[in-house]
N, C-alpha and C positions, 0 to 999 in steps of 0.2 A: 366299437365305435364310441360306446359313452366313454369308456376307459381315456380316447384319444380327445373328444372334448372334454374331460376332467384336469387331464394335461395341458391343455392350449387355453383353459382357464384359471388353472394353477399358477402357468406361465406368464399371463395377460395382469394376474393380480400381482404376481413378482415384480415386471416389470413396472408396470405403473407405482406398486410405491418406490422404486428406484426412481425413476422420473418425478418422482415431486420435489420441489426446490427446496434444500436445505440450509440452515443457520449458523452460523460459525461466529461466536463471540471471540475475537482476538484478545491472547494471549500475553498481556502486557510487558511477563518478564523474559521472555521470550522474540518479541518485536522491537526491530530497531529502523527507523528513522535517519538516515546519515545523508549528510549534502558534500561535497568535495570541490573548490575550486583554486585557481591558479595566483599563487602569492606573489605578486611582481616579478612572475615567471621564474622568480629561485624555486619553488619548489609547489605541490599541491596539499595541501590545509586539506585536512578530513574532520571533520564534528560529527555531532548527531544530536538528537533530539533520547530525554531519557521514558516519555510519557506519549505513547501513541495508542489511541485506544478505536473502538468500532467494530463491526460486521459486515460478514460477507457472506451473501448469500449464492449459494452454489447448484443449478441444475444441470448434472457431468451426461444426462440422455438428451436434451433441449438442447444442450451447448448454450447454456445461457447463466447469468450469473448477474450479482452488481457487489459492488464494496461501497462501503460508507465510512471512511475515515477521519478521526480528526488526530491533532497531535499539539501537545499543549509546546504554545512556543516559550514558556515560561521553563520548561526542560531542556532547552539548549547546554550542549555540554559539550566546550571548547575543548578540555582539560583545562583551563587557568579559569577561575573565577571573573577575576579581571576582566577580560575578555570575553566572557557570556553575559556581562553584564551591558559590554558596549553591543556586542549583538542585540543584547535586548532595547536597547535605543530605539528613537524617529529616525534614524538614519538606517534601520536593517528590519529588528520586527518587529518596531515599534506595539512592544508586548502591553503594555499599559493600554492603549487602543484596537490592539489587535492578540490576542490571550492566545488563538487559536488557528492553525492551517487546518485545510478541509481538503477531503479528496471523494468525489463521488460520481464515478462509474456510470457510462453513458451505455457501455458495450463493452462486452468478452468477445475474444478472439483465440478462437480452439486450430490447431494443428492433430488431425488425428483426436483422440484422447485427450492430450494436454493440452490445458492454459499456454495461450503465445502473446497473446498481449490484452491489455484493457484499457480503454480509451473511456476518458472520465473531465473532469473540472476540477482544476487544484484552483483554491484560494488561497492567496496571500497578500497580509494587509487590507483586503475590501475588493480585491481585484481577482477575478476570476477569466482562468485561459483553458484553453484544452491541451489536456498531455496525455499522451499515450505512453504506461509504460510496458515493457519490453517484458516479458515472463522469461527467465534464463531458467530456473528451477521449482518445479512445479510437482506435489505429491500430495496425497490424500492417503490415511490408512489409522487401523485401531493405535491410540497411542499407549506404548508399552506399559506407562505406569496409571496413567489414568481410566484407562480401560473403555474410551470411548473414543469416537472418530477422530482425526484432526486433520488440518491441511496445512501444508506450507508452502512458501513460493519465495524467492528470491527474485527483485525483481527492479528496473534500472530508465532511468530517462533523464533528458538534458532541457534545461530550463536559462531562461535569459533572467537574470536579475533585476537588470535595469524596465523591462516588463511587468516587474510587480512593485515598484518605488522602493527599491532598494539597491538603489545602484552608489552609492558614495564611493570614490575609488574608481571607479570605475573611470575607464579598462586595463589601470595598473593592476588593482587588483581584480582579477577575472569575471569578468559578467557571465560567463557560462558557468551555470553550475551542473553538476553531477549531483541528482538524487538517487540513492539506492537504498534500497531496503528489505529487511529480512522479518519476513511475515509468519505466525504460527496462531492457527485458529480451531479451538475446540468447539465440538458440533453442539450447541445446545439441548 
């Protein structure tokens, strides 16, 4: 009998620190930021962002989690200079007024096991809306070379542009945008 509660206390203490919420400092060279939208219907323009930084805090027993993202809009990378430079304008991210997007997690939404979606508040420009995005790929485990946990998520949502005052062009050049992004975050 002690031997079996010696076990179901062993047990109770494994669990529980498995259940405490964990840290995850994102992985900057490693995380990308990418928006995609429709160029006078010839074709779709993909960029990204080179600077996306934050935490995520992960409890995989609670089913519960949040992310706190930012991503400096001053790293926009069209590929042309030229052209990151007009993005950065009053007319897109008016980077001189606005340095930075934010994204901060209201709810996780678990399937089973894994991350399915999280529903949060993306800022842009001064304007904050609710988005949900979509978890496509989702992992946690020891990272081979670093030797400590990490997680990753791949992860997708569609946004109106002319909803955050950047709509110039608009709807020759695409007001729906495609945000995607590729996450990797080591556990503090």
């Amino acid at each position: 009998m002690k031997k079996l509660i010696a076990i179901a206390l062993a047990a109770g203490i494994s669990l529980s620190a498995y259940a405490a919420p964990e840290t995850f400092v994102i992985d900057s060279t490693h995380t990308f930021s990418r928006f995609s939208y429709s160029h006078f219907g010839y074709s779709t323009q993909s960029s990204r962002f080179d600077a996306t930084s934050g935490k995520i805090v992960l409890d995989r027993a609670a089913k519960t989690g949040s992310v706190d993202v930012t991503i400096d809009t001053k790293s926009v990378n069209t590929g042309y200079p030229t052209f990151n430079n007009h993005l950065q304008g009053e007319d897109f991210f008016d980077t001189a007024k606005f340095p930075a997007i934010s994204y901060k997690s209201t709810k996780f939404n678990f399937k089973g096991d894994k991350l399915a979606s999280v529903e949060g508040n993306l800022t842009i420009k001064g304007i904050t809306k609710p988005v949900t995005l979509e978890v496509t790929s989702f992992q946690c485990m020891e990272h081979p070379m670093l030797k400590k946990e990490a997680c990753g998520a791949d992860a997708i949502a569609k946004i109106k542009r002319t909803e955050f005052n950047a709509g110039k062009y608009a709807p020759y050049v695409g007001d729906e945008v495609t945000l995607t992004f590729a996450i990797e975050a080591v556990k503090e």
